[in-house]
C-alpha positions in Angstrom: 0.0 0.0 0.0 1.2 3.4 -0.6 1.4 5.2 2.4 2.9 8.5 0.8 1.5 11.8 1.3 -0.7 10.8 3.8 0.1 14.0 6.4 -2.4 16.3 4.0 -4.8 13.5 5.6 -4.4 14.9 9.5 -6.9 17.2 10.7 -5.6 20.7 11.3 -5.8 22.1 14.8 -8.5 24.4 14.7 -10.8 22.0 13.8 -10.1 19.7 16.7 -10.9 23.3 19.2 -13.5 22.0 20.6 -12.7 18.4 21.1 -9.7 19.8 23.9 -12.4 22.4 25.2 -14.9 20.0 26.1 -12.1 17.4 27.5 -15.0 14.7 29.0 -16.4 12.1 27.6 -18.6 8.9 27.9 -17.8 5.8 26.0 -20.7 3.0 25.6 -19.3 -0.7 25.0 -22.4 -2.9 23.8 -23.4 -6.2 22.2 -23.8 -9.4 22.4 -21.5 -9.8 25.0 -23.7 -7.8 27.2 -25.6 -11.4 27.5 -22.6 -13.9 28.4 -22.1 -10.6 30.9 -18.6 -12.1 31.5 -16.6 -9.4 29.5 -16.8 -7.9 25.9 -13.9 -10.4 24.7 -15.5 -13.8 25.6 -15.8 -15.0 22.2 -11.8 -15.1 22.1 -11.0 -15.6 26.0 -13.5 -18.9 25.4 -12.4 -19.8 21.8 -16.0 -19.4 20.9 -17.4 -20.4 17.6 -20.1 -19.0 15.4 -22.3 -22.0 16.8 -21.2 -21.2 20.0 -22.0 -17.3 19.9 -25.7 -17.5 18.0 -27.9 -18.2 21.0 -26.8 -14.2 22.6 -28.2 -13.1 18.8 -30.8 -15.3 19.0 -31.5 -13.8 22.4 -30.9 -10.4 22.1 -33.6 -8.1 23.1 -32.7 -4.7 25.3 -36.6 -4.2 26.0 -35.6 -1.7 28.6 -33.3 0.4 26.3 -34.3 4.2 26.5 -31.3 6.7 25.1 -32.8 9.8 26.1 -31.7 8.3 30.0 -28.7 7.5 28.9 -28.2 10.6 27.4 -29.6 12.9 30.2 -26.9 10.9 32.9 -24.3 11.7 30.6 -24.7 15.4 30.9 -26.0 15.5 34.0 -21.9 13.9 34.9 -20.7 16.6 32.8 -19.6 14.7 29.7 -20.0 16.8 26.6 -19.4 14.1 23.9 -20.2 10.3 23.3 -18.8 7.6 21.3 -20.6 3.8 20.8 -19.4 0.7 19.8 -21.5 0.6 16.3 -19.8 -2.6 15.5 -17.4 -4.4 18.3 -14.6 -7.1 17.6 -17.7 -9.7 17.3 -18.8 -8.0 14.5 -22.3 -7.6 15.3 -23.8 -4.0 14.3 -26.3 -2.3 16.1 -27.9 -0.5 13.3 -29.7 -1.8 10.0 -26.4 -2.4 7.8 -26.8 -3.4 4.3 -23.3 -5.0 4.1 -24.3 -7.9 6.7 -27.2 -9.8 7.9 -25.0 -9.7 11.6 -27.0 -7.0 12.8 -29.7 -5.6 15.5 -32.5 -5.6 13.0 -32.5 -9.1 12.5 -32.6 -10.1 16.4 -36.0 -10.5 18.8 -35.5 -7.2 19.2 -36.0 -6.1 15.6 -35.3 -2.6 15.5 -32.1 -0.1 14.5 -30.5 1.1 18.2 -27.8 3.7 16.4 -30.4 6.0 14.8 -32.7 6.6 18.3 -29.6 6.9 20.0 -28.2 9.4 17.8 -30.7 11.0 18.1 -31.2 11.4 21.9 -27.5 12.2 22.6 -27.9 15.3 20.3 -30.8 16.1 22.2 -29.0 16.7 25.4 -26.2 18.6 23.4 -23.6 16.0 23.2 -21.3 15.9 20.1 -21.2 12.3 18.1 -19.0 9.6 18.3 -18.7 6.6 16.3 -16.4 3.4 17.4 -16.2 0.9 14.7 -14.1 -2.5 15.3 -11.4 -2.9 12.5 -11.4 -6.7 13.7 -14.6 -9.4 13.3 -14.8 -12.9 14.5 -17.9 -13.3 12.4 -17.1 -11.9 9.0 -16.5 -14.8 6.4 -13.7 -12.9 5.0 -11.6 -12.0 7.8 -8.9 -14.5 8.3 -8.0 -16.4 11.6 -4.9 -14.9 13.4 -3.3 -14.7 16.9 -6.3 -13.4 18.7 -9.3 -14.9 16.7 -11.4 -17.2 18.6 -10.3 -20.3 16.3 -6.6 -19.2 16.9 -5.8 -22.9 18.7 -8.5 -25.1 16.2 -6.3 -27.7 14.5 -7.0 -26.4 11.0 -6.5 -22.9 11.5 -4.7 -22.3 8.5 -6.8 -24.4 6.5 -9.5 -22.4 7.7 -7.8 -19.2 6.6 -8.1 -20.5 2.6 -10.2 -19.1 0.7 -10.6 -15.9 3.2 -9.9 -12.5 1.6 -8.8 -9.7 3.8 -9.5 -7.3 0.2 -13.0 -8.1 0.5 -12.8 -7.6 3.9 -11.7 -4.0 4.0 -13.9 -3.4 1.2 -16.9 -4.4 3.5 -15.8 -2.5 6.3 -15.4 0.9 3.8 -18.9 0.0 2.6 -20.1 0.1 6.1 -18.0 3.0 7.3 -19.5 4.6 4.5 -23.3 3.7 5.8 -22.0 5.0 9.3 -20.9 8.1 7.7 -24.0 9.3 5.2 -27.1 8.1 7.2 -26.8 9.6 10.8 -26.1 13.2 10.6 -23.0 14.6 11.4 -20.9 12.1 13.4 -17.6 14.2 15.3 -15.3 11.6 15.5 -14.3 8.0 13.9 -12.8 5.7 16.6 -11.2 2.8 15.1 -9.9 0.1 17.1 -7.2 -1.8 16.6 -4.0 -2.9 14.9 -1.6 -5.3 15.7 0.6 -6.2 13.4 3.7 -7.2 16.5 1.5 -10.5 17.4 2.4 -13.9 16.5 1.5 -17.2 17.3 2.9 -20.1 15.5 2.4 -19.5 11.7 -0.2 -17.0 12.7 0.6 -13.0 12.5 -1.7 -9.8 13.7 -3.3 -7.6 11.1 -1.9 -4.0 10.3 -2.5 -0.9 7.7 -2.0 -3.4 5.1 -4.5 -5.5 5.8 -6.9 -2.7 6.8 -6.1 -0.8 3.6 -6.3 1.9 6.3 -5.2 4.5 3.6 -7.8 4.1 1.8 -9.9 3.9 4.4 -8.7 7.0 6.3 -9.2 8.7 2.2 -12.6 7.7 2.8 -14.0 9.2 6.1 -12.4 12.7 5.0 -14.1 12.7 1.8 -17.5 11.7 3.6 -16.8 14.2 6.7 -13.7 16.3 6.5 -14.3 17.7 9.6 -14.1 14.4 11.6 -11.6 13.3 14.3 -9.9 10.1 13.5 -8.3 8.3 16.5 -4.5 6.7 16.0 -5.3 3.1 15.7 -5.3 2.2 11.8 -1.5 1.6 11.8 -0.6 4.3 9.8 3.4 5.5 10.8 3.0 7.9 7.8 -0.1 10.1 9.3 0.1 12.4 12.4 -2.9 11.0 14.5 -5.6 13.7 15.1 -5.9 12.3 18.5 -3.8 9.8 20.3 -5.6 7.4 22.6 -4.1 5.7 25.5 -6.2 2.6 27.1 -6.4 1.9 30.7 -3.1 3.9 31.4 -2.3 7.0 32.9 0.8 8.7 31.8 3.6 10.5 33.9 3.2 12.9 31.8 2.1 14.5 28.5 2.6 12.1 26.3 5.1 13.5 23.0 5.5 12.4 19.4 9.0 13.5 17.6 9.0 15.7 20.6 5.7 17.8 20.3 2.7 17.8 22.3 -0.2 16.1 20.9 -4.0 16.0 21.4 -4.6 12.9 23.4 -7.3 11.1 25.4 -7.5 8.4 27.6 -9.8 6.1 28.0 -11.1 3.7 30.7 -13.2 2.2 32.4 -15.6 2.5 35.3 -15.3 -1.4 36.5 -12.1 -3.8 34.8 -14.5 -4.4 31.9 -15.6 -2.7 28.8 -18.7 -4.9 28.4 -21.6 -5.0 30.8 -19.7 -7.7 33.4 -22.2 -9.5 36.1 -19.4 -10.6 38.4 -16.4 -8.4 37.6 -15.5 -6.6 40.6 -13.0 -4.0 40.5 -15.4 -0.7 40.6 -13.6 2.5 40.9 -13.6 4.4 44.1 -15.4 7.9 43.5 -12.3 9.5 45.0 -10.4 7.5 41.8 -12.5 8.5 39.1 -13.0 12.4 40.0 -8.8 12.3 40.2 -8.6 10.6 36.9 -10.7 13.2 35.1 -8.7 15.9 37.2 -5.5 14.1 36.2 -6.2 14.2 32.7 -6.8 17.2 32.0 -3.8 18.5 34.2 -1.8 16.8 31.8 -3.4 18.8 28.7 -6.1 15.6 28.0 -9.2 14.3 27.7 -10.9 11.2 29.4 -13.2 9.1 28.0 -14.6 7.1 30.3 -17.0 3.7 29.3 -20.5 2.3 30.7 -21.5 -1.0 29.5 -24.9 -1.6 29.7 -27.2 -4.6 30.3 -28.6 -7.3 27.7 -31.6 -5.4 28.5 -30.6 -2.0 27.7 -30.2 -0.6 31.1 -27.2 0.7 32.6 -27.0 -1.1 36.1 -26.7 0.0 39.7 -22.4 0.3 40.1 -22.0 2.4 36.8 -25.4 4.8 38.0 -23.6 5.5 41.0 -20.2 6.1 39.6 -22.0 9.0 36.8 -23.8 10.3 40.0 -20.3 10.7 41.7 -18.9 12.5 38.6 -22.7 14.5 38.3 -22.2 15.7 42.1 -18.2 16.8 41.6 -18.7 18.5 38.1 -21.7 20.2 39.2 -19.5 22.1 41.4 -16.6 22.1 39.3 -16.7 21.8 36.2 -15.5 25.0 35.5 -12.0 23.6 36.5 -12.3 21.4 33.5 -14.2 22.7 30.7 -12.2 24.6 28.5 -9.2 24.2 30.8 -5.8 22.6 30.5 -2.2 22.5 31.8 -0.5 24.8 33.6 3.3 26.1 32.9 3.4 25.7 37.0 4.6 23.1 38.3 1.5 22.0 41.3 2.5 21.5 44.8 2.9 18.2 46.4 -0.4 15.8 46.0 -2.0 18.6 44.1 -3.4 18.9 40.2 -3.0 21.9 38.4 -5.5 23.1 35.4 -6.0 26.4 33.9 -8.2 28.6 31.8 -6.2 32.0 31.3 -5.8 33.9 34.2 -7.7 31.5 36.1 -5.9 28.8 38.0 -7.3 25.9 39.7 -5.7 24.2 42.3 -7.2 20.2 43.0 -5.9 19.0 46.0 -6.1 15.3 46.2 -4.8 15.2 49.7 -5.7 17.7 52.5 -2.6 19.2 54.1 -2.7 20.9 58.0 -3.3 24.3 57.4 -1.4 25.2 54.8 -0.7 24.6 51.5 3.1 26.5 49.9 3.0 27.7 46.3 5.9 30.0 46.1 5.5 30.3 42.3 2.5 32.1 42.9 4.2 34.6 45.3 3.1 37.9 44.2 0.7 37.0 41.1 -2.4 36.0 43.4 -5.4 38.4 42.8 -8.2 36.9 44.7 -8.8 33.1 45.6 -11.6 31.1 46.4 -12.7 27.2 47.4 -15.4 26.1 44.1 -17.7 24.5 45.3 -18.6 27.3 47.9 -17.4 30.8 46.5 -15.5 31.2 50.1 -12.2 33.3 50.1 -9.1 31.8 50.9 -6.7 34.0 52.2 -2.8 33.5 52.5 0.3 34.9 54.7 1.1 38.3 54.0 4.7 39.1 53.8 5.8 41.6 56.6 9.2 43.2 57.1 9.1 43.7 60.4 7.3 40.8 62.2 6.9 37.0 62.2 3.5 36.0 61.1 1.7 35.3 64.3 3.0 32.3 65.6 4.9 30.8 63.1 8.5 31.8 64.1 9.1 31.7 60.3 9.2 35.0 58.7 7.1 35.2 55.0 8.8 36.7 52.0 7.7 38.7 49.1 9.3 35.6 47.3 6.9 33.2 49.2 3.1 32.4 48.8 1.3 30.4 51.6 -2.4 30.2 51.3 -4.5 29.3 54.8 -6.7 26.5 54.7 -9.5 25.5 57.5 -8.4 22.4 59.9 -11.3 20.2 58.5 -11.6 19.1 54.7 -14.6 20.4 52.8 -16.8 17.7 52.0 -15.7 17.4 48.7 -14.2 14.6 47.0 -11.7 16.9 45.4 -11.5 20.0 46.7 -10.3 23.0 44.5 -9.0 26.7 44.9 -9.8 28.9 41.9 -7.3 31.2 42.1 -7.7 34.4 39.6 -4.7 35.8 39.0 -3.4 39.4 38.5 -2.7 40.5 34.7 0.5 38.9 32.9 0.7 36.3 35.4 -0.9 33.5 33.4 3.1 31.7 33.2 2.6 30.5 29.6 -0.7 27.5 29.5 0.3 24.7 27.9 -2.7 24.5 25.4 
């Protein structure tokens, strides 16, 4: 495949303006696997075949699924964008595809799910997002390889004759295609994933080639040039519009050839992408408000996933953990939207974001008192706790006189704001911090 050329393919950064304002998202994993309830990979983990896997399509009827709630939790938690697994790595598509008889229309339950969702999402505001599985375990055409579910079957190779990975990608362009002309305006193209590095025995992972991912990237900016195209297609030759780290948090921002990039993580609220019965590693409220504050401290956005039920509910665990978000960003969202990182460097167990000559301060851990932030010695106009409007004051320098009983004398060099004994009851507390003019210390944007 010719991969030349292909940097007059990247988005330019203006157009990707609001995808770093907004900076939260929610991501919704569901499909058949939402059945098995035993995670969105159990066609593979389980070696699965096709005979294996009909009885959750035979099944599949989300009788309970309503949109407009999903839709109206997602802003109520502040997210501002959402993207859906239209087609997952079981190749199942949850709207009435042409290209496939694989799909939603043709289950018990009989009827599209992508258009109603659409549909509610933009009614509550939320920009469009699109996920759409390079891989399929169903497909015909798509050829057995280190992580298909007949990867160990004896005749794997004999299996693979016959299979054509050129009508594969041409089915997946013909249903990218459907994606891209029959919803509206859709904001951004996740594709997931290459990996071309895997090997078992005489079987090898699937990369651009195999994709055709040129042609395929030529595609969605001729349909919608606008769109945001995630980093996933294998394509060295193309500077990702965003770069998308999976359940990881970096040390820092993450770099390519040395430059700062648009990037967005994305995780999960339990260990699971899928709707998962008995999987229990839920996220602590405390963890997931610091991972959204994290990211963005580090110039990101998160993306974080639901799965719902078989019946089209989202259960219990993942209401409570979009509550914990709704009751935080309520509050303090301000210290998100539209901000990012800060040229200062944040105190000790604290999280720096900013939005011009406003600075917040997210403290994940409640010091005695007083919290030092010499850089801001001098450039503090007023400051304030979030979620309350209160003032917080801090030590005045004097050249005379120690500061009351602190036997330690403050500087004009030296900024110490005063804190009360008790935390707030806040999750995360934050100190806007509005600073005086030309003290913004260069924003990271």
């Amino acid at each position: 495949m010719d991969i030349s050329n292909l940097q007059s393919l990247a988005l330019p950064e203006e157009k990707k303006a609001w995808f770093v304002h907004d900076r939260f998202g929610m991501f919704v994993h569901w499909g058949l696997y939402a059945l098995p309830a035993r995670h969105e990979w159990v066609k593979s983990r389980e070696e699965l075949d096709d005979a294996d896997y009909q009885k959750y399509f035979d099944h599949f009827d989300p009788d309970l699924y309503d949109p407009s709630e999903w839709a109206r939790r997602a802003k109520a938690a502040g997210m501002k964008y959402v993207v859906l697994t239209t087609k997952h790595h079981e190749g199942f598509c949850l709207w009435d595809t042409k290209a496939t008889d694989f799909k939603v229309t043709n289950t018990p339950y009989g009827r599209d799910l992508l258009g109603p969702f659409v549909d509610a999402f933009r009614a509550e505001g939320l920009r469009i997002g699109f996920y759409y599985s390079l891989i399929d375990w169903h497909h015909p055409d798509f050829t057995v390889d280190p992580r298909h579910p007949q990867r160990n079957h004896p005749d794997a190779l004999k299996i693979n004759e016959g299979r054509d990975m050129h009508r594969y990608a041409a089915f997946m362009r013909e249903q990218v295609r459907e994606l891209l002309t029959e919803f509206g305006q859709i904001d951004i193209m996740w594709f997931d994933f290459s990996y071309p590095q895997w090997k078992l025995g005489e079987l090898v992972g699937k990369g651009h080639q195999d994709w055709e991912s040129e042609k395929l990237v030529r595609l969605v900016r001729e349909l919608a040039p606008d769109i945001i195209i995630n980093n996933r297609l294998d394509l060295a030759g193309l500077q990702p519009d965003i770069v998308t780290p999976e359940q990881y948090m970096p040390r820092a921002r993450p770099l390519r050839d040395g430059r700062q990039v648009v990037w967005e993580a994305c995780h999960t609220l339990s260990g699971s992408w899928g709707y998962h019965r008995d999987e229990d590693t839920w996220k602590s409220t405390e963890q997931l408000v610091q991972m959204l504050v994290g990211t963005v401290a580090m110039g990101g956005n998160l993306l974080m996933n639901v799965g719902p039920t078989a019946r089209g509910t989202l259960d219990d665990r993942a209401i409570a953990a979009l509550a914990a978000y709704e009751e935080w960003m309520a509050l303090h969202e301000r210290s998100i939207v539209g901000c990012t990182q800060s040229d200062f460097t944040a105190p000790a167990d604290c999280r720096l974001t900013q939005n011009g000559d406003r600075l917040y301060i997210h403290l994940f851990n409640w010091p005695y008192r007083h919290l030092h932030f010499d850089a801001l010695a001098g450039k503090v106009e007023y400051a304030q706790f979030l979620h309350d409007g209160s003032e917080v004051t801090w030590l005045r320098p004097s050249a005379n006189t120690l500061w009351a009983n602190t036997q330690f004398p403050v500087s004009e060099d030296q900024m110490t704001f005063v804190l009360p004994v008790r935390r707030p009851q806040i999750v995360v507390p934050v100190i806007e911090v509005k600073l005086k003019a030309g003290s913004t210390s260069g924003i990271q944007d």
